[in-house]
SEKOL-737414 format. One line per field, with one value per residue (C-alpha): residue in one letter; residue number from 1; x, y, z. Coordinates in nm, 4 decimals. Layout:
residu (A_...) $
num (NUM_...) $
px (X_...) $
py (Y_...) $
pz (Z_...) $
REM end
This chain:
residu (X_X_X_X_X_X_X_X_X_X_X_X_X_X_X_X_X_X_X_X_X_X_X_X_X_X_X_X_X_X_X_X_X_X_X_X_X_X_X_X_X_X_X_X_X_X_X_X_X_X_X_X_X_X_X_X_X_X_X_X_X_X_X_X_X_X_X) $
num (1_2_3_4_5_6_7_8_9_10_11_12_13_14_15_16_17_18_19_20_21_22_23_24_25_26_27_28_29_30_31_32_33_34_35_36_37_38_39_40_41_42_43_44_45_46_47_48_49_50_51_52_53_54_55_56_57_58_59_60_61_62_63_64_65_66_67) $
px (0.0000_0.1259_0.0550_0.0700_0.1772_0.1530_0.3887_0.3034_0.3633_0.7006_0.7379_1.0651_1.1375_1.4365_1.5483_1.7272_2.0431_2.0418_2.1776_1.9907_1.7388_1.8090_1.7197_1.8297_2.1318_2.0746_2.4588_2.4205_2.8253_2.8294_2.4691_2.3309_1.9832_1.9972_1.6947_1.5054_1.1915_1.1565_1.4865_1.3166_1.0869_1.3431_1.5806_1.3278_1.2554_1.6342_1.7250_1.8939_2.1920_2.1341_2.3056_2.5298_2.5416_2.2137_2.1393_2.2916_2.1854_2.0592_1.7602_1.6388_1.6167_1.2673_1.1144_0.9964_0.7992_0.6988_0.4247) $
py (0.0000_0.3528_0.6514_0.9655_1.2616_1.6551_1.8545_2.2328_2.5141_2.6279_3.0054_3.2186_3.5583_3.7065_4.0611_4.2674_4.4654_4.8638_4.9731_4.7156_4.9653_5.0680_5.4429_5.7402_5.8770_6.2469_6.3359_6.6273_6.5949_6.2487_6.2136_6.4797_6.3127_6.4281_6.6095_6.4123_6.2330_6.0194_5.7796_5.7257_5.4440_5.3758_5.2720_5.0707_4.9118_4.8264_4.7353_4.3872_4.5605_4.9560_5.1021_5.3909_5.6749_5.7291_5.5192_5.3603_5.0981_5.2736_5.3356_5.1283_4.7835_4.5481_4.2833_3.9988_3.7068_3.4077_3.1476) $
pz (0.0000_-0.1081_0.1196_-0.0639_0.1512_0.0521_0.1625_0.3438_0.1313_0.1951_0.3889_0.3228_0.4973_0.3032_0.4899_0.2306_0.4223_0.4482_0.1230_-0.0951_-0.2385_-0.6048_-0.6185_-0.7964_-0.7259_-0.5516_-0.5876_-0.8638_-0.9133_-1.0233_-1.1410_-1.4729_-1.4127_-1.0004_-1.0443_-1.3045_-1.1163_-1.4073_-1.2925_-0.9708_-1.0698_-1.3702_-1.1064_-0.9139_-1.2292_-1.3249_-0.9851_-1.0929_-1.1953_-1.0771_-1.3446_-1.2271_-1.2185_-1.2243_-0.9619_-0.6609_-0.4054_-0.0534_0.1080_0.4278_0.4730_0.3682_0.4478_0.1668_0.2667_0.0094_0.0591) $
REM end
């Protein structure tokens, strides 16, 4: 006789450390597009690799839980 058993979903907290945010780059001297709202949510968006200098990693750090 085969007993078939389902396993519980799997749960995964993953806390990202301070500095792991992707955001524009306020530093006028390095960064043309300092003032351009636009590369806000374009860094956001390109956060894999957070091309510089328009953007750098900071911010605070978040929490991300899975199910």
């Amino acid at each position: 006789m085969t007993t078939s058993r389902s396993l519980p979903p799997t749960t995964s907290t993953t806390t990202l450390p301070r500095g792991s945010v992707c955001m524009r780059n306020p530093d006028c001297v390095a960064n043309a597009w300092c003032k351009d709202d636009a590369y806000i949510s374009w860094c956001q968006t390109n956060s894999a690799n957070c091309p510089a200098p328009q953007c750098i990693f900071g911010g605070t750090p978040t929490t991300t839980t899975t199910t």
